[in-house]
C-alpha positions as CSV (number, residue, x, y, z in Angstrom):
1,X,47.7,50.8,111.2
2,X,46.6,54.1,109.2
3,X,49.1,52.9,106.2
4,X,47.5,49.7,106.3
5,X,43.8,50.7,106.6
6,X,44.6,53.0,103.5
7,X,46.1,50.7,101.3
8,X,43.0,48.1,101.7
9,X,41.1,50.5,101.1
10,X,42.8,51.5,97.9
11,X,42.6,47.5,97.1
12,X,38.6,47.3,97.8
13,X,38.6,50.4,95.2
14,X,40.4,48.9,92.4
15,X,38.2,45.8,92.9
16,X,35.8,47.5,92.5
17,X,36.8,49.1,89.2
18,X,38.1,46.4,87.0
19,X,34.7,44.9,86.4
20,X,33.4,48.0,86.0
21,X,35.8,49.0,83.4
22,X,35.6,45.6,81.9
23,X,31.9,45.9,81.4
24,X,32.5,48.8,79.6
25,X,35.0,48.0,77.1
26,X,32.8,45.2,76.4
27,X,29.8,47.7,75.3
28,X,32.5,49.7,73.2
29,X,33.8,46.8,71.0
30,X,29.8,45.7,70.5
31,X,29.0,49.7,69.6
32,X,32.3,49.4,67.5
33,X,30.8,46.3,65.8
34,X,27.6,47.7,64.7
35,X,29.4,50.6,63.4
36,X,31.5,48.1,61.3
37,X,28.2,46.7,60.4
38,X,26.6,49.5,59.2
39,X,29.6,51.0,57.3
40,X,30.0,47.5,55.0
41,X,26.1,48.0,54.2
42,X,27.0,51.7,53.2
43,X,30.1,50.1,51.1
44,X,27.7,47.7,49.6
45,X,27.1,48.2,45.9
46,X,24.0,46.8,45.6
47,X,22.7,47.7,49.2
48,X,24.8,51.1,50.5
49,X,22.6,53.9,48.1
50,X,19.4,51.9,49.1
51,X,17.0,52.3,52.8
52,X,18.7,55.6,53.2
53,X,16.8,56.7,55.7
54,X,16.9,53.5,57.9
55,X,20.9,53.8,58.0
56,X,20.6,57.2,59.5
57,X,18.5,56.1,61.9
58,X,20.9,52.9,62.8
59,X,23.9,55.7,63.3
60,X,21.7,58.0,65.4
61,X,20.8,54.6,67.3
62,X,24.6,53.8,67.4
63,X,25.7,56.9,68.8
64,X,23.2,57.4,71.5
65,X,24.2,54.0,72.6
66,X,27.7,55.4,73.2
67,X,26.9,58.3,74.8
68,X,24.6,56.8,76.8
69,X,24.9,55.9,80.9
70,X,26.2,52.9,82.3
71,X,22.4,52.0,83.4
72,X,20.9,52.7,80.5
73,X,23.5,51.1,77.3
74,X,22.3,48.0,77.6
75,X,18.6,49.6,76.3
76,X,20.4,51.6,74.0
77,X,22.5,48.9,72.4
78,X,19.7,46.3,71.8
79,X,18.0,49.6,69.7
80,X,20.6,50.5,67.5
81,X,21.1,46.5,67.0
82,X,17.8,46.2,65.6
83,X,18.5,49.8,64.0
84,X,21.0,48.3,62.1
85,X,19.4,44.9,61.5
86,X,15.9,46.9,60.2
87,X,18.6,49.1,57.8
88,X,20.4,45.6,55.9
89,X,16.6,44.2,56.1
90,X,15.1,47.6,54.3
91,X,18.0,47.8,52.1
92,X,17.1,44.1,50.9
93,X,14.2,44.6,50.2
94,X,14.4,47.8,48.4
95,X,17.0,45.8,46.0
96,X,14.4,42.6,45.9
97,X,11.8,45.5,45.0
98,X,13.6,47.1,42.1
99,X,14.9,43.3,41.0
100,X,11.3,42.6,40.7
101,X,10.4,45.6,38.5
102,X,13.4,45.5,36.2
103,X,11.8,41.6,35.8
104,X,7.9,43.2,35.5
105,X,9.3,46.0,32.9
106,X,11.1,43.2,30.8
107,X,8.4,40.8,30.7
108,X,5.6,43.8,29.7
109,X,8.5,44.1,26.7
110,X,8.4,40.8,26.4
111,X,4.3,40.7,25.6
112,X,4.9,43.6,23.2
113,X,7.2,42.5,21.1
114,X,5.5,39.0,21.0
115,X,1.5,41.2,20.4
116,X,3.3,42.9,17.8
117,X,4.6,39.6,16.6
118,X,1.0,38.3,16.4
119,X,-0.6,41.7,14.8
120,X,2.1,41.4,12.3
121,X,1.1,37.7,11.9
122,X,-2.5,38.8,11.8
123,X,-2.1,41.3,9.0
124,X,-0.2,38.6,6.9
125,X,-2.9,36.2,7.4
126,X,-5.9,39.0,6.1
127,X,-3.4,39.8,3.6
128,X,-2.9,36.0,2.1
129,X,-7.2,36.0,2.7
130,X,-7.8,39.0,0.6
131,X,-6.1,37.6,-2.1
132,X,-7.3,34.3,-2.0
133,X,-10.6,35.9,-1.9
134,X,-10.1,37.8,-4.9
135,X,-9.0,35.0,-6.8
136,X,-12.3,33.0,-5.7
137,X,-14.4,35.8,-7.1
138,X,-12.4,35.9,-10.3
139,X,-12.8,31.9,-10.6
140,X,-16.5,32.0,-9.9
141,X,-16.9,35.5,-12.5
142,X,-14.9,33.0,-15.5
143,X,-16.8,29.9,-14.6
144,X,-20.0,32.1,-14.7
145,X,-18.8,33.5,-18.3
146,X,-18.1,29.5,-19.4
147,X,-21.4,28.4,-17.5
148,X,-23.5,31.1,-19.8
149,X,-21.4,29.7,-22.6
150,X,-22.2,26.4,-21.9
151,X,-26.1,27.0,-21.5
152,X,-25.8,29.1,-24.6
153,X,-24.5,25.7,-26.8
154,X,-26.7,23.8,-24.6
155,X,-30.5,25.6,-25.5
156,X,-28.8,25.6,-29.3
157,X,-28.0,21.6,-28.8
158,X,-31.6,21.6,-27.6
159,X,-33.1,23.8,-30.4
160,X,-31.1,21.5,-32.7
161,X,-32.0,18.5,-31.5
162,X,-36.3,18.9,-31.4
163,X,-35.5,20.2,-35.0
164,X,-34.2,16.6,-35.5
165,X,-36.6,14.9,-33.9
166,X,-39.7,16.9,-36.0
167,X,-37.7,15.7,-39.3
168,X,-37.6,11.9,-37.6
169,X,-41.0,12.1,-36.8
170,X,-42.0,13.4,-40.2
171,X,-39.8,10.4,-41.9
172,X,-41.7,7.9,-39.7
173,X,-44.9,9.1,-40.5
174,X,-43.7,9.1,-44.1
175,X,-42.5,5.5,-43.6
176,X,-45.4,4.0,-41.8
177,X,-47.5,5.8,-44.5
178,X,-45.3,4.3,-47.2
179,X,-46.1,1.1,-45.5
180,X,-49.4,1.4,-45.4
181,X,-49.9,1.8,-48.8
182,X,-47.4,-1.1,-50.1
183,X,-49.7,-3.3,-47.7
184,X,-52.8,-2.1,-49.1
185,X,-51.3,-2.6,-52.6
186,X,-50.8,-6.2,-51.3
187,X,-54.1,-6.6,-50.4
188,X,-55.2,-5.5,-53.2
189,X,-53.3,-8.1,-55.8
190,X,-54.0,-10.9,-53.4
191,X,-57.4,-10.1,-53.7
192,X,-57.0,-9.9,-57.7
193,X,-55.5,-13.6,-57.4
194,X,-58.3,-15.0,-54.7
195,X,-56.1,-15.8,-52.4
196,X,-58.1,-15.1,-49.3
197,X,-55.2,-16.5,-46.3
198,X,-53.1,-13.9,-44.4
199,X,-49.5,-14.2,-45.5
200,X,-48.7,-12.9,-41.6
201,X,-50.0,-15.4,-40.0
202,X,-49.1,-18.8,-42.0
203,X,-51.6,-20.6,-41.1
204,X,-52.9,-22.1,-44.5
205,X,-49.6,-24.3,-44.9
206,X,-50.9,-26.3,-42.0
207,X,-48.0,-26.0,-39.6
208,X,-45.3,-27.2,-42.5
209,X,-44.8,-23.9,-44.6
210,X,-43.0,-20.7,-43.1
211,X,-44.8,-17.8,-41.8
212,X,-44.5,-14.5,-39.7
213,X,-46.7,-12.3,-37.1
214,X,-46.0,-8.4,-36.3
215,X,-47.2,-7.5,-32.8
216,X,-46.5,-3.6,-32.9
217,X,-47.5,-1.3,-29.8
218,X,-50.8,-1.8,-29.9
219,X,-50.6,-5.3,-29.6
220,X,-49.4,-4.8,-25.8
221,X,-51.0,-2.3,-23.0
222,X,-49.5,1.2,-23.4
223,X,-46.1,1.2,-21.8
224,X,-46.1,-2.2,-20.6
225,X,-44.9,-5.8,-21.7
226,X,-48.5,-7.1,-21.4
227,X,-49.9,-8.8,-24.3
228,X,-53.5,-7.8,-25.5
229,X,-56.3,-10.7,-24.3
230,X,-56.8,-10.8,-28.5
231,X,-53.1,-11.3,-29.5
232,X,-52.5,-14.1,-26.8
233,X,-54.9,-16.3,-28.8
234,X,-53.7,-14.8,-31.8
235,X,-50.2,-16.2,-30.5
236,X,-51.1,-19.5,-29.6
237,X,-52.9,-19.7,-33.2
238,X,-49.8,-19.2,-34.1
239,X,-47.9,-21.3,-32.3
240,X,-50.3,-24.4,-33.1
241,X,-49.7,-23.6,-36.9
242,X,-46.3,-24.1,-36.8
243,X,-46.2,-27.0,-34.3
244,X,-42.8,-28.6,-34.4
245,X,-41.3,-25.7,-36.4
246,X,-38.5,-23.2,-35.0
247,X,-40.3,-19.8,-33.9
248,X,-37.8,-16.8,-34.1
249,X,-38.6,-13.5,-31.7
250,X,-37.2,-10.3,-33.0
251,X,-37.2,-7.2,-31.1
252,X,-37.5,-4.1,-32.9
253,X,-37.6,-0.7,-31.2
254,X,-36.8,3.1,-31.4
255,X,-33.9,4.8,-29.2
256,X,-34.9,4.5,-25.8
257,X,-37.2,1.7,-26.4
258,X,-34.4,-1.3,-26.3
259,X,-35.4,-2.5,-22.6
260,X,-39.0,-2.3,-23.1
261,X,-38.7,-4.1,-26.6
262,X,-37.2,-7.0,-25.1
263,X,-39.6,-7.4,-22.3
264,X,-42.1,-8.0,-25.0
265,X,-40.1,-10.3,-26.6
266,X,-40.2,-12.5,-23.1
267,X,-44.3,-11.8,-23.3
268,X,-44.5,-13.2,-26.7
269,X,-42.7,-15.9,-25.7
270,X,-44.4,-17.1,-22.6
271,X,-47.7,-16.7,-24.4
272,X,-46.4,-19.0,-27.4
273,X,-45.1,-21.7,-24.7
274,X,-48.5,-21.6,-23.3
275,X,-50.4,-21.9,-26.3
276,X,-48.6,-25.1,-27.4
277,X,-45.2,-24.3,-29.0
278,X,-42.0,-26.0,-28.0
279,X,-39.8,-23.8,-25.1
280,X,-36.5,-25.3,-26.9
281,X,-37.8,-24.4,-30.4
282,X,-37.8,-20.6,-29.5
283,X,-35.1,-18.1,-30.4
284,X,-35.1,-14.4,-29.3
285,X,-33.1,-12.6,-31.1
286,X,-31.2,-9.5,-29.8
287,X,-33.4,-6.0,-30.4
288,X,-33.0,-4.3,-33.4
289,X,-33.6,-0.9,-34.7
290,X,-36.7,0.4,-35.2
291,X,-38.6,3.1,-36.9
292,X,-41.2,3.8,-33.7
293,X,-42.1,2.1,-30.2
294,X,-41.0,-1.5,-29.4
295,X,-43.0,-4.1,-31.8
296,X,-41.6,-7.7,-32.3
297,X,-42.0,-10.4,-35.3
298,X,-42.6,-13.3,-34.7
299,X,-41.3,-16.1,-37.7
300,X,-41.8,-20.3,-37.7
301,X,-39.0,-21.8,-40.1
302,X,-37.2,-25.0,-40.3
């Protein structure tokens, strides 16, 4: 009975044991496992020389787990599990941290090399302006030189050409004097022969002979194509003389006179028409030279 008691007490013992000892080689392999862990981080070659001090703590975390009691590994293990996970985690980001500053200190070389780029671009660009300026300032200093040149022939052109207008108005005088006298010298040996008509106006050949009519500048307002009140009627005398005959209009007139010569011209004829003469029988002539102002003649022919 002793023999038997004894060996079922042995039994219960062993029992007892195996899941004991089970249990713990279970909590070895796991402690074994986060050593394995923690020595491929150290082996890592991006990650094992980073988070130092956070793989020190995960091996002090390791090794109290395995010297740790049977109560308390369970505790121990869970800490030096997140020991271990903290350490990979730290030693991430450590390598995301200096992956993101080798990216920061090649982009600020980036913005250097492109501002010194720019400055260089700059300096060009002040360069090309400088020397566009200064060939603007030596186009306007020539073109300054040629425009005193040019105003220097001009005031001479000008100085010349009052000189030549003195000497034309000195000839016209000189010809309207000359005129003068040749009609007074007219007058005179008409009135030797008694012959008392006006040659201008025609009148004594009782609309069959030919005869003429000068209407100078004073014949019209000053300026202006209107006729004195004194020449209309002299004008449609005139045009009753020579009823049925062909009246002629010429224009004569000095430079710069032209437009204002033939205005006249359509005065003299309007006044004619009204005093009698035949619209179709009219000619106007194109304006010719003259010696002063804008006159026109007037002539009745076949």
């Amino acid at each position: 009975m002793r023999a038997a008691r004894a060996i079922a007490v042995v039994l219960l013992g062993l029992g007892l044991a195996l899941p004991l000892t089970a249990a713990a080689s279970a909590d070895d392999a796991e402690i074994q496992g986060l050593g394995a862990q923690l020595d491929r981080l150290s082996a890592d070659p991006a990650l094992g020389s980073l988070a130092l001090g956070e793989q020190a703590r995960a091996r002090d975390a390791i090794a109290a787990a395995a010297n740790a009691g049977r109560r308390e590994r369970p505790h121990y293990l869970f800490i030096a599990e997140q020991r271990v996970a903290l350490a990979r985690a730290a030693a991430q980001v450590e390598a995301d941290q200096k992956q993101l500053d080798q990216l920061q200190r090649e982009r600020d070389h980036i913005m250097l090399e492109a501002s010194q780029t720019d400055a260089d671009a700059a300096r060009a660009e002040l360069a090309r302006q400088r020397l566009q300026y200064q060939a603007a300032v030596e186009q306007a200093q020539m073109l300054q030189q040629q425009g005193a040149a040019y105003s220097q022939q001009a005031q001479q052109a000008q100085a010349e050409a009052a000189q030549a207008k003195k000497l034309a108005s000195a000839q016209t005088r000189a010809a309207a004097l000359a005129r003068k006298e040749a009609d007074l010298a007219e007058q005179a040996t008409r009135a030797l022969r008694g012959d008392s008509t006006a040659s201008s106006t025609g009148a004594g050949s009782g609309g069959s002979g030919s005869g003429s009519l000068v209407l100078s500048d004073a014949s019209f307002q000053a300026g202006s194509d209107v006729l004195s009140a004194s020449r209309s009627r002299r004008l449609a005398t005139f045009a009753q003389a020579h009823a049925g005959q062909t009246l002629r209009i010429v224009p004569r007139a000095a430079s710069g006179q032209r437009v204002l010569a033939g205005r006249r011209a359509v005065s003299v004829r309007d006044a004619l028409v009204a005093g009698g003469a035949d619209a179709a029988r009219i000619r106007i002539r194109s304006v010719e030279g003259g010696d002063k102002g804008a006159s026109v003649e007037v002539s009745a022919g076949p």
